[in-house]
C-alpha positions in Angstrom: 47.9 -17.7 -6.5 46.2 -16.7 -9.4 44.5 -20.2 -9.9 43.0 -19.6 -6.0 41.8 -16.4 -6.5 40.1 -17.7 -9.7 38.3 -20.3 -8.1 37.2 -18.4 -5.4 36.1 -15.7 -7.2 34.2 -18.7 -9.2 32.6 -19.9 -6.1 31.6 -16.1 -5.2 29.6 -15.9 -8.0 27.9 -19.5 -8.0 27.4 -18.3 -4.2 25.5 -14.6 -5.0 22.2 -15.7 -6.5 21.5 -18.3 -3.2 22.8 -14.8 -0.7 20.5 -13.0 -2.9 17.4 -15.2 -2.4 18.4 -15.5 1.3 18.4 -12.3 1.8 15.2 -11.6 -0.1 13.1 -14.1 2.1 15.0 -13.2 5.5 13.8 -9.5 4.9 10.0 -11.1 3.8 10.1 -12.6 6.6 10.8 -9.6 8.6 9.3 -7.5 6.8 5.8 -9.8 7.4 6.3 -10.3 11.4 6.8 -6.7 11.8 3.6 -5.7 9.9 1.7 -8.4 12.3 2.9 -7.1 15.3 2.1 -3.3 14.1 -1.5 -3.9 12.7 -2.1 -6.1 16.0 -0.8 -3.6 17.9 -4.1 -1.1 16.6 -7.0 -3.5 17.4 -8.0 -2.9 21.0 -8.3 1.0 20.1 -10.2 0.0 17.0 -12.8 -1.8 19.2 -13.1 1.2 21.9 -13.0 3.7 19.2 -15.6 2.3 17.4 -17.8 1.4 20.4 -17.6 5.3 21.8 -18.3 6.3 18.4 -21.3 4.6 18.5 -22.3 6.1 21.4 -21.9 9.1 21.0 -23.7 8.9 17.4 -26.3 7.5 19.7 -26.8 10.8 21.6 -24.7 10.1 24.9 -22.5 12.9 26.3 -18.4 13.1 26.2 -18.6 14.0 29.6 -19.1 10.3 30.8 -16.0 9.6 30.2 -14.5 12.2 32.3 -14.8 9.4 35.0 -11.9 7.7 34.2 -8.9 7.5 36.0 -5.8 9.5 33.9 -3.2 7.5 32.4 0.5 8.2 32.1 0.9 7.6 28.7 4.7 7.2 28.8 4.6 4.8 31.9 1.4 2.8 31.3 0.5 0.2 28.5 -3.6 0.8 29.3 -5.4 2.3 26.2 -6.4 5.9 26.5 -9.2 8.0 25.3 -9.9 11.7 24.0 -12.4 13.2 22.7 -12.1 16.4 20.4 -15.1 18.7 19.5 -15.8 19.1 15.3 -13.4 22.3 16.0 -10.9 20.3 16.6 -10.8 21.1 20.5 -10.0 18.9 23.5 -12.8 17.8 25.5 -11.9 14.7 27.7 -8.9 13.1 27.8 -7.6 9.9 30.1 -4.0 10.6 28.3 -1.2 12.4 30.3 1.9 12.9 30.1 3.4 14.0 33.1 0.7 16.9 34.5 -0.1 17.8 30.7 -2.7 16.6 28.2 -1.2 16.0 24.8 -3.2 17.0 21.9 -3.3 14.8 18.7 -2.4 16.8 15.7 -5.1 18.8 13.7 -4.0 17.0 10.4 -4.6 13.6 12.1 -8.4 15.0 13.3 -9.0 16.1 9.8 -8.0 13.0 7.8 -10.3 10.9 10.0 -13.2 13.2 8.8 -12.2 12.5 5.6 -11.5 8.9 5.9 -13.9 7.7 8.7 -11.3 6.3 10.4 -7.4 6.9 10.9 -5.0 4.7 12.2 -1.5 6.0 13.1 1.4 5.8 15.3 1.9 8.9 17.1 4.8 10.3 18.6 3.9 13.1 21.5 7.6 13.2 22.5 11.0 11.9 21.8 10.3 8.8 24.2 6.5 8.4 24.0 5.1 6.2 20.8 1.8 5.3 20.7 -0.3 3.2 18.4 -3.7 5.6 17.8 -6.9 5.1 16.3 -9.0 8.2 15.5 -12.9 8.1 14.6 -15.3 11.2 13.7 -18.3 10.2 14.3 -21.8 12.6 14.2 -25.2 12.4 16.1 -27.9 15.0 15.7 -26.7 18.0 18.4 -22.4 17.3 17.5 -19.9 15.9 15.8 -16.4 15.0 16.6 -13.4 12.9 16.9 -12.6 9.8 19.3 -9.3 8.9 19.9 -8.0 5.9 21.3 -4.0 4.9 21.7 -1.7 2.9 23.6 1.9 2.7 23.9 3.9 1.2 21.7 6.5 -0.3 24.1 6.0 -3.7 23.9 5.5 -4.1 20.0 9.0 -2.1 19.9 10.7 -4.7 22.4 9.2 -7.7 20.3 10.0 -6.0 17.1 13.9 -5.5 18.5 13.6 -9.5 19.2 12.7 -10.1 15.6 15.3 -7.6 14.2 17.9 -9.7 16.3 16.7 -13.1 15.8 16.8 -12.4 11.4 19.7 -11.1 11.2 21.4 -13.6 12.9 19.3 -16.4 11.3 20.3 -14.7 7.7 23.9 -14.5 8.7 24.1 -18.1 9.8 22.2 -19.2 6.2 24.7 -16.9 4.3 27.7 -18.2 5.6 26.4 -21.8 5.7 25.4 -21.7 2.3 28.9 -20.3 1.2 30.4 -23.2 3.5 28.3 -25.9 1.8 29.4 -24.4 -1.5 33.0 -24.5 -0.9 33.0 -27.9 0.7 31.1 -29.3 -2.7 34.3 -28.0 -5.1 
């Protein structure tokens, strides 16, 4: 018995260093997708935020936009648009939830000042994630901020398909590794 539990102790640690590498690049690979699929998730609202920006640095009014139809943000996968004053205050907004307008946080206002640009997920409720892009932009009569978001839904579901589909990849290379160990003794 003791002989057994020698060799497979043996084989354990011939095995460790190949699960540690497996699991290194399983979780690189993960790890990679995932970042894909978030960053991707932003560039539609980069586009429309930068675009409104731009217009409004131009001269043209907020108000235009009060035009468009309202989204439900926790039912809808169409981008939204809001538009704070430089005090930080609501002006237009396509975003809903329910019968209410949600407001982005002030911190996420004021790091776009600072940064030109913020890019965020934002969570307005327990259910409700959204992938947002905030802009301040100034003309010559105001300043302000332009965000633009969309849900988050259908990154999450892919990003569930890719948690699912590693792990059982990197349980299947773990195990046959170990296998093709053990049958090489």
């Amino acid at each position: 018995m003791a002989v057994k539990s020698t060799i497979t102790l043996d084989l354990f640690l011939k095995w460790l260093p190949l699960a540690f590498i497996i699991t290194m690049l399983s979780g690189l690979i993960y790890v990679s997708v995932q970042q894909v699929y978030r960053q991707s998730a932003n560039d539609p609202q980069i586009e429309f935020a930068e675009n409104i920006s731009g217009e409004f640095a131009k001269g043209h009014s907020p108000e235009y936009l009060r035009d468009e139809s309202q989204i439900d943000i926790g039912k809808s996968l169409s981008p939204f648009i809001q538009v704070y004053d430089d005090k930080k205050k609501l002006i237009v907004s396509t975003a809903m939830i329910g019968k209410n307008e949600p407001n982005v946080p002030a911190g996420v206002l004021e790091n776009a000042r600072k940064m030109g640009q913020n890019r965020i997920t934002w969570q307005p409720t327990l259910l409700i994630r959204t992938a947002i892009v905030v802009n301040y932009y100034e003309a010559k009569t105001s300043s302000g901020y332009v965000v633009v978001g969309r849900s988050l839904r259908e990154v999450e579901r892919r990003d569930d398909q890719l948690t699912k589909s590693v792990f059982a990849v990197w349980m299947a290379t773990l195990v046959g590794s170990f296998l093709f160990l053990h049958k090489q003794r």
